[in-house]
C-alpha positions as CSV (number, residue, x, y, z in Angstrom):
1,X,-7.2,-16.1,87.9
2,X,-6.7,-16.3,91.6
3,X,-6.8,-13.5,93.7
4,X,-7.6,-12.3,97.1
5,X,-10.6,-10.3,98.0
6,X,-8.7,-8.0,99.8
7,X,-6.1,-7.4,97.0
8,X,-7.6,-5.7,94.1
9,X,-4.6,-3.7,93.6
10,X,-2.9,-7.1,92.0
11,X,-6.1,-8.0,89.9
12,X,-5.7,-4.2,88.8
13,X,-2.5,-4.7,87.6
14,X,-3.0,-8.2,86.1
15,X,-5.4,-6.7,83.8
16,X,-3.4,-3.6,83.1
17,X,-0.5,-5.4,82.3
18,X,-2.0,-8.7,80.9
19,X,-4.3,-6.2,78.3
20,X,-0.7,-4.8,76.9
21,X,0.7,-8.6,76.4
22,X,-2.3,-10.4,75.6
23,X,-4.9,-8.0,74.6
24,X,-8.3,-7.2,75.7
25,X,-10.2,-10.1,74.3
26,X,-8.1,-12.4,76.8
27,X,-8.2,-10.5,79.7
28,X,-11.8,-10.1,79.2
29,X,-11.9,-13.7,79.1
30,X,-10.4,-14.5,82.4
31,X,-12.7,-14.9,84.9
32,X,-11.3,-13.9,88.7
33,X,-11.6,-16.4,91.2
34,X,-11.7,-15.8,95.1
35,X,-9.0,-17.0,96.6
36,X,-9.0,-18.9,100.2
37,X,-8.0,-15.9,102.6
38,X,-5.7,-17.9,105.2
39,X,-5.9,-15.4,107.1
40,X,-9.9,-16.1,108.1
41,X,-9.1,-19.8,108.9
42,X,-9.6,-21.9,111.8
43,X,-8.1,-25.2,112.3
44,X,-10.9,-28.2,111.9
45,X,-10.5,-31.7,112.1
46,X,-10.8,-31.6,108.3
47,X,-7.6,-28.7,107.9
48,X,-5.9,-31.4,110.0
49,X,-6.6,-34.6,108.2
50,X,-5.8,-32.6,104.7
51,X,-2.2,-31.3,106.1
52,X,-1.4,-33.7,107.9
53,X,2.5,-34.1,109.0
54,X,3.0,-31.1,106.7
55,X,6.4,-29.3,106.5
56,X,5.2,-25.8,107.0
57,X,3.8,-26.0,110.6
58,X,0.1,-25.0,109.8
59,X,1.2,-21.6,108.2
60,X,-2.2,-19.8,106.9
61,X,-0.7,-18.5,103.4
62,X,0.6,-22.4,102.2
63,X,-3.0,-23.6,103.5
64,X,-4.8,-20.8,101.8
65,X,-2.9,-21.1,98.3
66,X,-3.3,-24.7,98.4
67,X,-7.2,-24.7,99.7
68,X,-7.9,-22.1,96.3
69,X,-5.8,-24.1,93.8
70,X,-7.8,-27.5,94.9
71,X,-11.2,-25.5,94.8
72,X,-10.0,-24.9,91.1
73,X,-9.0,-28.1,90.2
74,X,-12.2,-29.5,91.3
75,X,-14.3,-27.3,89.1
76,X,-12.2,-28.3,86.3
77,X,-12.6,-32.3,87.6
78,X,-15.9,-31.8,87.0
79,X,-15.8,-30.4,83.3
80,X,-15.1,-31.2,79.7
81,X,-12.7,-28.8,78.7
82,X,-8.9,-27.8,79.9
83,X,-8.6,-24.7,82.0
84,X,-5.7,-22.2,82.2
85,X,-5.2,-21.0,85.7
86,X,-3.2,-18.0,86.5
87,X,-2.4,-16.7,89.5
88,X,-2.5,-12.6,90.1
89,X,0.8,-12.1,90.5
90,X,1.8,-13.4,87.2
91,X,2.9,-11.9,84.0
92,X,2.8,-12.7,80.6
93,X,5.1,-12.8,77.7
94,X,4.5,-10.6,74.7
95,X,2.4,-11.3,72.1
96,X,1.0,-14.1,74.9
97,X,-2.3,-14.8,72.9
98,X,-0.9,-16.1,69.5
99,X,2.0,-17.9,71.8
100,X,-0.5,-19.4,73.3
101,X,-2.9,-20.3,70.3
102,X,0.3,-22.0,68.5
103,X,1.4,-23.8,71.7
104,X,-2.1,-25.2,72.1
105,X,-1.6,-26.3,68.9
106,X,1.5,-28.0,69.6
107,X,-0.1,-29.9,72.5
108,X,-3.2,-31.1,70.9
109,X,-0.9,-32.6,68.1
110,X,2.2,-34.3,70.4
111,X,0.6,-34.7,73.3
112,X,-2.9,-34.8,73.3
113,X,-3.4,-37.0,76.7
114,X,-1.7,-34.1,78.8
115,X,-3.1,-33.8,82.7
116,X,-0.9,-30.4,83.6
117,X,1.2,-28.1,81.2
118,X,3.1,-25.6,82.8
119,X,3.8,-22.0,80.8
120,X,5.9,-20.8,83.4
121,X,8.0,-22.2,86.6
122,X,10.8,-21.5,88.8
123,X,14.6,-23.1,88.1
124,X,16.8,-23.7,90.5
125,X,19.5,-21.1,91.0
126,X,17.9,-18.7,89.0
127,X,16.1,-15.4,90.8
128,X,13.4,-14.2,88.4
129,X,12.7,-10.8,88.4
130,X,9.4,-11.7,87.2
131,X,10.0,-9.7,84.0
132,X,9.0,-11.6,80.8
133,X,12.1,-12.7,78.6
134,X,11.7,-11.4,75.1
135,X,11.8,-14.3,72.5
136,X,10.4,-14.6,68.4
137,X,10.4,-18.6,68.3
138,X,7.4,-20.5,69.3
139,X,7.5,-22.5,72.4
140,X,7.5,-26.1,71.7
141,X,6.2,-28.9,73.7
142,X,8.4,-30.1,76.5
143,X,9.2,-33.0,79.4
144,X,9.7,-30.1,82.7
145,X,12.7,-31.0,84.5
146,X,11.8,-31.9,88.0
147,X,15.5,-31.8,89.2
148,X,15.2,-28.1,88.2
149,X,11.7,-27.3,88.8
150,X,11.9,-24.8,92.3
151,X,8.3,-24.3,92.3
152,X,5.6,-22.3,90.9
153,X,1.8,-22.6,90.0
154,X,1.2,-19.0,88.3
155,X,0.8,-20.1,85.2
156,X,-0.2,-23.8,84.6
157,X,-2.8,-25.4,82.0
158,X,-4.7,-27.9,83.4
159,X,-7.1,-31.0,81.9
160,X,-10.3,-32.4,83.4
161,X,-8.3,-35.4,83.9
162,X,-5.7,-34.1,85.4
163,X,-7.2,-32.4,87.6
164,X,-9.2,-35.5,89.0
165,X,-5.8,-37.0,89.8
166,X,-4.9,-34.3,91.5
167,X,-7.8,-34.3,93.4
168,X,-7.3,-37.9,94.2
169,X,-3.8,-37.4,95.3
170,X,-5.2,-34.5,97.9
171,X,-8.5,-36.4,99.0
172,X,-6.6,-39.2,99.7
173,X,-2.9,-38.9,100.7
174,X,-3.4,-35.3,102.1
175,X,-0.7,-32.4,100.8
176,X,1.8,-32.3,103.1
177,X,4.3,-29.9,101.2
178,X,2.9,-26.7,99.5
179,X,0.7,-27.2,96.6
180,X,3.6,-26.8,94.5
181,X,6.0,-29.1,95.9
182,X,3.1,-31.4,96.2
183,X,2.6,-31.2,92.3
184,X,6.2,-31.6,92.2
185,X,6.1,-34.8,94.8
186,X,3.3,-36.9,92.4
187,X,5.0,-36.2,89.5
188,X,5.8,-39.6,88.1
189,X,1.7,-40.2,88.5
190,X,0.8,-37.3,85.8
191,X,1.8,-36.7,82.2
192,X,3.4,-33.2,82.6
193,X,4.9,-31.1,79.9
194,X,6.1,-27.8,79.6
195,X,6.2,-24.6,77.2
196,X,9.9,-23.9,76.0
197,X,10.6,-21.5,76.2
198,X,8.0,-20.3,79.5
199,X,4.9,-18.1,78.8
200,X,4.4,-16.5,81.5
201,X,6.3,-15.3,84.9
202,X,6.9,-14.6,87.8
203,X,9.0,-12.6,90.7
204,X,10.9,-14.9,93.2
205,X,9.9,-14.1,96.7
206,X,13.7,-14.0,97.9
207,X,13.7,-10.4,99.9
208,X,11.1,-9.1,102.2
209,X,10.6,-6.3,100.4
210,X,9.1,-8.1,97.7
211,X,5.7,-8.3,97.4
212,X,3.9,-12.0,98.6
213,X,0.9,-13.7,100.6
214,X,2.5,-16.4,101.3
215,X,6.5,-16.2,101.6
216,X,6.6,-13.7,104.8
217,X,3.8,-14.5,106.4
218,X,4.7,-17.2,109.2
219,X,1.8,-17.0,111.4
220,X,-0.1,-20.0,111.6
221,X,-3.6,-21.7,112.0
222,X,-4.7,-22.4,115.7
């Protein structure tokens, strides 16, 4: 789980809200991560190589999301075992755990060489409210739909191997579009699947007055 030092109200109500969809055994699993505070950045010669001729002028929220979702994906680079990262503003669908179990399942059996599985996205022309869609059938293994796909890394399952490309991708070629769009960018170099129906959720930053770190916060690293 990321989340922000200075936002404990959100890991508050992950937990709150994740205990009545997932129980306590799974929240008491998650383990909170720090996330990069943009907003305690300076810009260094490394910043600059890594975002290089990126198309969000140096804004501190993009580099700080991006800068805590690579710190992840190196820990898992350098493990043995897939992780499931979350981010705090998620929310999960009922009865989340045994969705979950049977979907892990479902992935070890169809596609066990997996690098990234998402559990919940954004579609195009669709504003999520960020309330989890009641459903009774078990999600099934899917190929995500990058002409859709309009974002998201709330709720994403991620392999050792995986996460080594991705790391590779960022070392090398730098992340010029949010880290997001960047997954979405070197998608023909990973084996991506989805959950269908999604997992998890999230609200679509599309009014000021909705709660984000990153959408309506323009100022930028100097």
């Amino acid at each position: 789980m990321i989340n922000l030092d200075r936002r404990p109200d959100r890991w508050a109500t992950f937990r709150e809200l994740a205990t009545a969809a997932a129980g306590t055994a799974f929240v008491d699993r998650c383990h909170r991560r720090s996330a990069i505070d943009g907003k305690e950045l300076t810009l260094t010669p490394d910043l600059e190589r890594r975002f290089r001729g990126n198309d969000f002028g140096f804004r501190r929220g993009v580099i700080g999301c991006a800068l805590s979702h690579l710190e992840v994906w190196r820990e898992v680079a350098n493990g043995d075992s897939a992780c499931l990262v979350l981010e705090d503003d998620v929310r999960l669908g009922d009865a989340f755990t045994g969705q979950l179990v049977e979907f892990l399942g479902r992935l070890d059996a169809e596609c066990p060489e997996f690098e990234l599985a998402f559990l919940g996205w954004f579609v195009h022309g669709v504003v999520s409210d960020g309330q989890p869609l009641p459903t009774r059938r078990a999600a099934s293994v899917s190929a995500l739909d990058w002409t859709s796909y309009a974002g998201g890394t709330f709720a994403y399952l991620l392999s050792p191997p995986g996460a080594r490309r991705l790391v590779e991708l960022a070392d090398s070629e730098g992340m010029q579009r949010a880290v997001d769009w960047f997954i979405a960018d070197h998608a023909a170099s990973l084996t991506a699947v989805c959950s269908e129906p999604p997992l998890a959720f999230s609200k679509v930053s599309h009014r000021p007055d909705i709660d984000s770190d990153i959408q309506w916060d323009s100022d930028v690293i100097s």
